[in-house]
C-alpha positions in Angstrom: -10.5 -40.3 -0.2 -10.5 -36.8 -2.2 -7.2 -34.9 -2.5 -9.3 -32.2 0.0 -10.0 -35.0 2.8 -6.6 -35.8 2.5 -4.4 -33.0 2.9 -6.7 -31.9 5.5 -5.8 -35.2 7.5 -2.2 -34.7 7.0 -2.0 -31.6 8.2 -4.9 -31.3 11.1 -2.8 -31.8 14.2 -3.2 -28.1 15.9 -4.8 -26.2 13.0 -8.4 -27.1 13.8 -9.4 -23.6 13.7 -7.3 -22.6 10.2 -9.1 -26.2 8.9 -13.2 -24.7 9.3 -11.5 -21.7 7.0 -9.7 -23.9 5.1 -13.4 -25.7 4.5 -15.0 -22.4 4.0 -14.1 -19.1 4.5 -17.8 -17.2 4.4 -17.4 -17.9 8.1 -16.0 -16.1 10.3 -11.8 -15.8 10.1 -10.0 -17.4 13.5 -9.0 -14.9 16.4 -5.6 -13.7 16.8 -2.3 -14.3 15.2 -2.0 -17.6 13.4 1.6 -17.6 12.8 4.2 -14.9 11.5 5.0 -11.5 13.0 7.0 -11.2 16.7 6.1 -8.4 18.9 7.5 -5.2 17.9 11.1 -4.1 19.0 12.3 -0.8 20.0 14.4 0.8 17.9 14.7 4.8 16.5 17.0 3.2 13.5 16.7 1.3 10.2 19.4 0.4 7.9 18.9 2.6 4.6 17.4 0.7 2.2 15.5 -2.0 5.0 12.0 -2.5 4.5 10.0 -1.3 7.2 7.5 -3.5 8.6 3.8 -3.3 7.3 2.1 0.1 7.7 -1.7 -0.4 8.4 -3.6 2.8 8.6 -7.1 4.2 9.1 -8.1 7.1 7.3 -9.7 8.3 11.0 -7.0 7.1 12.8 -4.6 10.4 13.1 -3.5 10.6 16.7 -3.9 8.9 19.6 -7.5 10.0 21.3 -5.7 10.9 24.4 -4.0 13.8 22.0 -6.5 16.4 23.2 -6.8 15.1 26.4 -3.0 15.7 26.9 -2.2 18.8 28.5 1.1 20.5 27.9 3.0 20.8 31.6 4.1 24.5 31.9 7.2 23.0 33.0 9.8 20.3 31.7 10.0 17.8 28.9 6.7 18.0 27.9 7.0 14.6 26.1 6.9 13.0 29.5 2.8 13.9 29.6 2.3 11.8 26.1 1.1 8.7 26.6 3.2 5.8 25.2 2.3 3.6 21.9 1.7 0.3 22.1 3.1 -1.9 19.1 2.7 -5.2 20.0 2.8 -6.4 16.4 3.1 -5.7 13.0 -0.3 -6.6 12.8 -1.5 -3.0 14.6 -3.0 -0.2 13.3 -0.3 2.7 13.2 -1.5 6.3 13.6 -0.8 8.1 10.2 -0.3 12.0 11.6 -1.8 14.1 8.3 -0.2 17.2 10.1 -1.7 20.8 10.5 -4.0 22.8 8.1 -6.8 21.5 9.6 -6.8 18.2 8.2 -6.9 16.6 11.4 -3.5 15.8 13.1 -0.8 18.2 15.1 1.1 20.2 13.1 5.1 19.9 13.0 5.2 23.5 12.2 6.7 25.5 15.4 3.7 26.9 17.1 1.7 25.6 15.4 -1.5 23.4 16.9 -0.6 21.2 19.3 3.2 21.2 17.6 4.8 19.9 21.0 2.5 16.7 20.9 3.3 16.0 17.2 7.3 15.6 18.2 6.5 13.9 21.2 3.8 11.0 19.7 5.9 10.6 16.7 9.0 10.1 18.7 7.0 7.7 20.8 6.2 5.7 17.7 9.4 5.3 16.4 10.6 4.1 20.1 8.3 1.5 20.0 9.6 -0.2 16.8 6.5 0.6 14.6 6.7 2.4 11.6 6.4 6.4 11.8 4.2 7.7 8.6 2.6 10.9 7.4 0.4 12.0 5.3 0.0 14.9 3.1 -2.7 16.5 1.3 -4.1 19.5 -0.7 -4.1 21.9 1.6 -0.8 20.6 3.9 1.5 20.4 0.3 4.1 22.6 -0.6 1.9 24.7 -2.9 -1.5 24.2 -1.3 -4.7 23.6 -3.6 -8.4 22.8 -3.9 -8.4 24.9 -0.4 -12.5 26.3 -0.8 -11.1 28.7 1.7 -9.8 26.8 4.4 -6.4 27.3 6.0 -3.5 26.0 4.7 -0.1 24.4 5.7 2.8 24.9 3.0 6.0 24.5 5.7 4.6 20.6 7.2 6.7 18.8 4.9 10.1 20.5 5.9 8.5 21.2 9.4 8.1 17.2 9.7 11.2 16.2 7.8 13.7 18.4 10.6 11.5 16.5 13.7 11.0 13.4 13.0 13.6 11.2 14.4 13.1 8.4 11.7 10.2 8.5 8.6 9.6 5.3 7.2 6.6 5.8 5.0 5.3 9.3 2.8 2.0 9.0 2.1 0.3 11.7 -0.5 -3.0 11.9 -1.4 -2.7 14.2 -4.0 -5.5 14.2 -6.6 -6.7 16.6 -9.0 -9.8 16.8 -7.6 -11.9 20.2 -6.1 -10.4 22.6 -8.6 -7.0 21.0 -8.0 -5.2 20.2 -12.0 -3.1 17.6 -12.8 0.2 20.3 -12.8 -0.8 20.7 -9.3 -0.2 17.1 -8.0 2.5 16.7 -10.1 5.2 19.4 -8.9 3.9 19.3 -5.3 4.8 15.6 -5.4 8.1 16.4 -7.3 8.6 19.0 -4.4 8.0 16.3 -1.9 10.3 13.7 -3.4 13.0 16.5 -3.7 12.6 17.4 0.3 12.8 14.2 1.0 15.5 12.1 -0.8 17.9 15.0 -0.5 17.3 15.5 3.4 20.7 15.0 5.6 19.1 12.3 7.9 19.8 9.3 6.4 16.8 7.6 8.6 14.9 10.3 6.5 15.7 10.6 3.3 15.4 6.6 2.3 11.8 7.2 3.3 9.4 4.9 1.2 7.1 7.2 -0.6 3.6 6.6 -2.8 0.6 8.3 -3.7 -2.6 7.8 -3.7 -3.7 5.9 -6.8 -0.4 5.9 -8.7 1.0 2.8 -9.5 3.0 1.2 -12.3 2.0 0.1 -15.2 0.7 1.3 -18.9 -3.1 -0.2 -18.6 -5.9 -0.2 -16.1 -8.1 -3.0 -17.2 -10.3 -1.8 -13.7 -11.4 1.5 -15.1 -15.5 1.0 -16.4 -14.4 3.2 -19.8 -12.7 1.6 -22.2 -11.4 4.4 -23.4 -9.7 5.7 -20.1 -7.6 2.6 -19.8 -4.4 3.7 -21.2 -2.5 5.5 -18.2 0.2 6.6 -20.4 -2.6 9.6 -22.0 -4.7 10.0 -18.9 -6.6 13.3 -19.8 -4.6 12.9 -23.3 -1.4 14.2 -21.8 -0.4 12.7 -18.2 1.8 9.6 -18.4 0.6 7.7 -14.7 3.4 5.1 -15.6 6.1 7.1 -16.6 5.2 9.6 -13.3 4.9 6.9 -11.0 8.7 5.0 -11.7 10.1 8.8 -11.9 9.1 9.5 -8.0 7.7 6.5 -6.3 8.2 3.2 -4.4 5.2 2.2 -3.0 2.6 1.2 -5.6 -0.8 2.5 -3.8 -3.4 1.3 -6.5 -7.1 2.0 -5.5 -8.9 -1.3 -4.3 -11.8 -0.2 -3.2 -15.4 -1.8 -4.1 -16.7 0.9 -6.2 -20.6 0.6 -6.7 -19.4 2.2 -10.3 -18.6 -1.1 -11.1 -21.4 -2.5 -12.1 -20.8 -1.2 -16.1 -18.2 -3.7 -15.9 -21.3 -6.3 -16.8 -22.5 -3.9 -19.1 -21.8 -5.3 -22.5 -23.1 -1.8 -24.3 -20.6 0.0 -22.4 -17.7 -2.7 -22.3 -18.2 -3.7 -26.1 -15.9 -6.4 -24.8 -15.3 -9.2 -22.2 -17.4 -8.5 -19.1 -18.2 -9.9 -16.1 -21.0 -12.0 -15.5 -22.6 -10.4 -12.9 -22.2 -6.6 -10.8 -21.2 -8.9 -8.0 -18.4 -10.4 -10.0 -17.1 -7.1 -11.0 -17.2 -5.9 -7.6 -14.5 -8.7 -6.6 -12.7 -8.8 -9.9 -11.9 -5.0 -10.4 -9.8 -4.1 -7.7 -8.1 -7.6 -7.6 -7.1 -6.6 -11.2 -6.3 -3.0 -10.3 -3.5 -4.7 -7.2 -2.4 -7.4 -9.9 -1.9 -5.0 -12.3 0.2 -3.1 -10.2 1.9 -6.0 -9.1 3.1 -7.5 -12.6 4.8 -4.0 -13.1 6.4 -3.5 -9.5 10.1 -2.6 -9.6 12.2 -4.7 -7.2 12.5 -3.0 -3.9 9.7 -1.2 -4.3 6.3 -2.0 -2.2 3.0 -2.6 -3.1 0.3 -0.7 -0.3 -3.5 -0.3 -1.9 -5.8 1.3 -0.4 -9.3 -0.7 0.8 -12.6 0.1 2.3 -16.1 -1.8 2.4 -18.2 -0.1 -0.4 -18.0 3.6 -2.5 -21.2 4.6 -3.3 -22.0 6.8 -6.1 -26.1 7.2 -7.1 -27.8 6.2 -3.9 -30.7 5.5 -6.5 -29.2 3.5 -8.3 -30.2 4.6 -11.9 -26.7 4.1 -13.3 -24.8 2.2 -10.9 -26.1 -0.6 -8.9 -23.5 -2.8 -7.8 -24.8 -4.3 -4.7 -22.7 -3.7 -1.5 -20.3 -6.4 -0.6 -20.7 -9.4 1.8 -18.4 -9.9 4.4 -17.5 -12.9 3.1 -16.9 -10.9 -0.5 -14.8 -8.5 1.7 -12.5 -11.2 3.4 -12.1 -12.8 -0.2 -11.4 -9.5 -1.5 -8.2 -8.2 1.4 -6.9 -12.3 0.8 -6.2 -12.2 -2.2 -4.6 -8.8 -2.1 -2.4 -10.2 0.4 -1.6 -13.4 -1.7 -0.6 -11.1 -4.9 2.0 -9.4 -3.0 0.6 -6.5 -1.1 3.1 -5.6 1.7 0.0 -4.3 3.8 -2.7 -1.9 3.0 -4.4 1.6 4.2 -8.0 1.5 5.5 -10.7 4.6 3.9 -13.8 5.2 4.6 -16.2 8.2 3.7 -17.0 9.5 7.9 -15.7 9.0 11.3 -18.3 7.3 12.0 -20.7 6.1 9.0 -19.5 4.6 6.0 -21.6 3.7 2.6 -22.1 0.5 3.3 -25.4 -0.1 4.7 -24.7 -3.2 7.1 -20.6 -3.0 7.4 -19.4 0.1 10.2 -15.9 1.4 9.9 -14.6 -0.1 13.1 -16.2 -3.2 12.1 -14.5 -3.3 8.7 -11.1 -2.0 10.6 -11.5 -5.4 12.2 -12.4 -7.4 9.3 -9.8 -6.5 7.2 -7.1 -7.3 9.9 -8.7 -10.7 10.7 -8.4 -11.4 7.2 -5.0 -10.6 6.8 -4.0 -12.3 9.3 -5.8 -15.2 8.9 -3.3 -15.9 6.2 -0.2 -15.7 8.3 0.9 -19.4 7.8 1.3 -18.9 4.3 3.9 -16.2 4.7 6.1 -17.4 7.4 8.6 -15.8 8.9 11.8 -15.2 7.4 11.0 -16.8 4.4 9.9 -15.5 0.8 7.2 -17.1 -0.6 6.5 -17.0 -4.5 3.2 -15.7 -5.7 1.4 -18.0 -8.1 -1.2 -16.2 -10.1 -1.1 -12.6 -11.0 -3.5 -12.8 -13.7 -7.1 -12.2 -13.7 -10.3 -13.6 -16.1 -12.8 -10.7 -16.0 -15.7 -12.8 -17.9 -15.1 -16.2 -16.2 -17.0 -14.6 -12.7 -13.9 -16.9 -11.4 -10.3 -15.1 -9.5 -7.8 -17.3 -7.8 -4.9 -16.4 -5.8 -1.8 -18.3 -4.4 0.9 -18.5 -2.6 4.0 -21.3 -2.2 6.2 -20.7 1.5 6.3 -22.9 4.2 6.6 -26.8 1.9 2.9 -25.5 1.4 0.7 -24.0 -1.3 -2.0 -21.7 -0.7 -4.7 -21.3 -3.2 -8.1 -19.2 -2.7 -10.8 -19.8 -5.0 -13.7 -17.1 -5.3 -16.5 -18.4 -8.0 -18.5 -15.6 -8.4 -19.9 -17.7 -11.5 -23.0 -19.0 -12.2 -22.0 -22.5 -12.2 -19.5 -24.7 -10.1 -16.2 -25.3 -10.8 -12.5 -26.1 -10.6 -9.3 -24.3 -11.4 -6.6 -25.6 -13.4 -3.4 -25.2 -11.3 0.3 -24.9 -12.5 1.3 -27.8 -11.1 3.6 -29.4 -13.3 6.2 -26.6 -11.7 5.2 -27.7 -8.3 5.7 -31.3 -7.0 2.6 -32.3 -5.2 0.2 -29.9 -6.3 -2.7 -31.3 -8.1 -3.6 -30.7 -11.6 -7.0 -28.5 -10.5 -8.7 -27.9 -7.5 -11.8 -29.7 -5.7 -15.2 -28.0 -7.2 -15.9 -24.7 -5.7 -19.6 -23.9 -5.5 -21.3 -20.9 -7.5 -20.9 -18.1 -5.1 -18.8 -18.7 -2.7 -15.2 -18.6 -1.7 -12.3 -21.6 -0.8 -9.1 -21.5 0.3 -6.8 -24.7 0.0 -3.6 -25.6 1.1 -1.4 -28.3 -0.5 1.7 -30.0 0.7 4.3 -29.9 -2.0 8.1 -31.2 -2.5 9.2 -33.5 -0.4 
């Protein structure tokens, strides 16, 4: 009997569903919540210093789509016309209000558009236990940027801060992007921090706060230039690092499948170790990007990248040509972000309603990326911490495992983006139980294993 067959035996009672993943997950992740995460409890405080529970966001998903359908009554509390959220678990998609300026959501501003239905929606939020966010951009920052003429919003931070009844996450996506400079991300985010931390509400100011691509740590391994890795000189001055552990708490690395990627196989460009294939890269970037984030984390501070299905960059594809992702390359992909420590993640895509992959929807990647996430709820159960067992990568070995020990289980996931089968060596002389490698895993695909150990 292999060491597969029999920890699959041992363990089959009730898991028959989890056991086809096990065996291969290309297939389709099991339905619903496999274990870990109650339903949502009401409550408008946290303890300072409490992590919230996971923030999952959609880049489309502002308000509720009842916002505009929601007529303020001439009369009253108008907050009794606002429909209520529904948090059943922690495992929902939380609307992330990126308030006023026309970037989408109600503004917190007094009279400003549909003001009344910001307070009220955020205030239903918080009742229902799930985390209250925002997010801020160019145009809704302190000293508003990259504008190309639109209207702008420079009182939504305060605005927000003196409404909301609790924030638990500050999003920015502040880039120096559109005419935007790298002094203007740096003091609007300063301003941002200041507003926040030194705020009187208590439920306010221990806010958990990140930005969009900063992170800690001195290297990025992920970028295609080899000569752009050093984040300590980006653009020859700008110390990412040093910025990042000045303001931040929550690490928000960029994960996303870039088609740009494919120079990572490029040995003229690499003049280096690179991957054997633009399929490999595609998986082994942003898993290094999260893990490099993730070897550098302060304690207490949270690790939230941000995902989508596939960037495109020359539709051609005369430069880049990294092919769009599978699903099952996608499911691999969110998995072992989870297993190397990501506390949850936010969701972008290019349109409301088209994205650049050619076979993969946004609502259909929404749903993909929460099935895979979930689908690894038995590793991490509740109440327990569970240990993360790899945090490195191997960019020219086409191979990237991930694990996890909780539960008097360890959790491994294998993806062999290789040309050839094989095994991984596993650390298992720290770990009663767990075998010295794993069964064979075939070229091009992915496996996830579990392991009794102790005992």
């Amino acid at each position: 009997m292999t060491i597969l067959t029999a920890l699959l035996l041992s363990l089959a009672s009730g898991c028959a569903q989890l056991d086809r993943m096990i065996a291969d997950i290309s297939g389709s992740p099991p339905p619903g919540n496999l274990g870990g995460g109650g339903a949502g409890t009401a409550s408008t405080i946290r303890t300072p210093g409490e992590a919230p529970p996971p923030i999952f966001g959609d880049w489309w998903y502002l308000t509720d789509p009842a916002m505009k359908r929601t007529r303020k009554p001439t009369s009253g509390d108008p907050c009794l016309a606002v429909p209520r959220f529904n948090y059943p678990d922690e495992y929902t998609y939380v609307p992330v209000n990126i308030p006023g300026a026309g970037h989408g959501g109600p503004s917190f501003v007094a009279g400003g558009w549909y003001n009344w239905f910001a307070r009220c929606y955020t205030n239903n939020i918080a009742a229902s236990g799930a985390p209250v966010a925002v997010l801020i951009r160019s145009r809704n920052c302190p000293f508003p940027y990259a504008t190309a003429g639109f209207e702008v919003s420079p009182g939504e931070v305060p605005a927000m801060l003196d409404t909301v009844p609790r924030l638990d996450y500050l999003f920015m996506d502040l880039e120096p992007i559109k005419g935007g400079t790298d002094q203007d991300v740096i003091r609007n985010a300063e301003a941002i921090v200041r507003m926040v931390r030194e705020h009187q509400n208590p439920s306010v100011s221990n806010a958990y706060i990140g930005n969009y691509s900063d992170w800690p740590g001195v290297q990025n391994e992920a970028s295609i230039w080899p000569n752009k890795r050093d984040r300590t000189r980006i653009r020859g001055r700008w110390n990412k690092d040093s910025f990042y552990r000045s303001n931040f708490n929550v690490a928000m690395p960029v994960a996303y499948p870039y088609e740009t990627y494919s120079r990572h196989s490029d040995q003229a460009i690499q003049k280096g170790p690179t991957t054997p294939s633009d399929r490999a890269a595609m998986v082994w970037a942003p898993v290094e990007r999260v893990s490099a984030a993730a070897r550098n984390l302060p304690d207490g501070h949270l690790l939230i990248p941000w995902i989508s299905n596939f960037v495109e960059y020359d539709e051609d594809g005369d430069v880049y040509n990294a092919p769009p992702p599978s699903k099952a390359d996608l499911e691999a992909l969110v998995r072992h972000i989870r297993m190397r420590g990501a506390h949850s993640y936010m969701v972008w895509t290019s349109d409301a309603t088209r994205t650049d992959h050619p076979t993969i929807g946004r609502m259909e990647f929404r749903e993909l990326a929460m099935n895979a996430w979930r689908s690894l709820n038995p590793a991490f159960p509740d109440g327990e911490s569970v240990t993360l067992m790899n945090l490195e990568t191997d960019k020219s070995s086409g191979i990237v495992w991930s694990g996890v020990v909780g539960g008097g289980r360890a959790w491994v996931l294998v993806s062999n983006l290789s040309p050839r089968a094989v095994s991984v060596d596993l650390p298992s002389g720290s770990l009663s139980g767990l075998p010295d490698r794993t069964p064979e895993v075939p070229p091009g695909q992915h496996r996830l294993y579990r392991f009794p150990i102790g005992g």
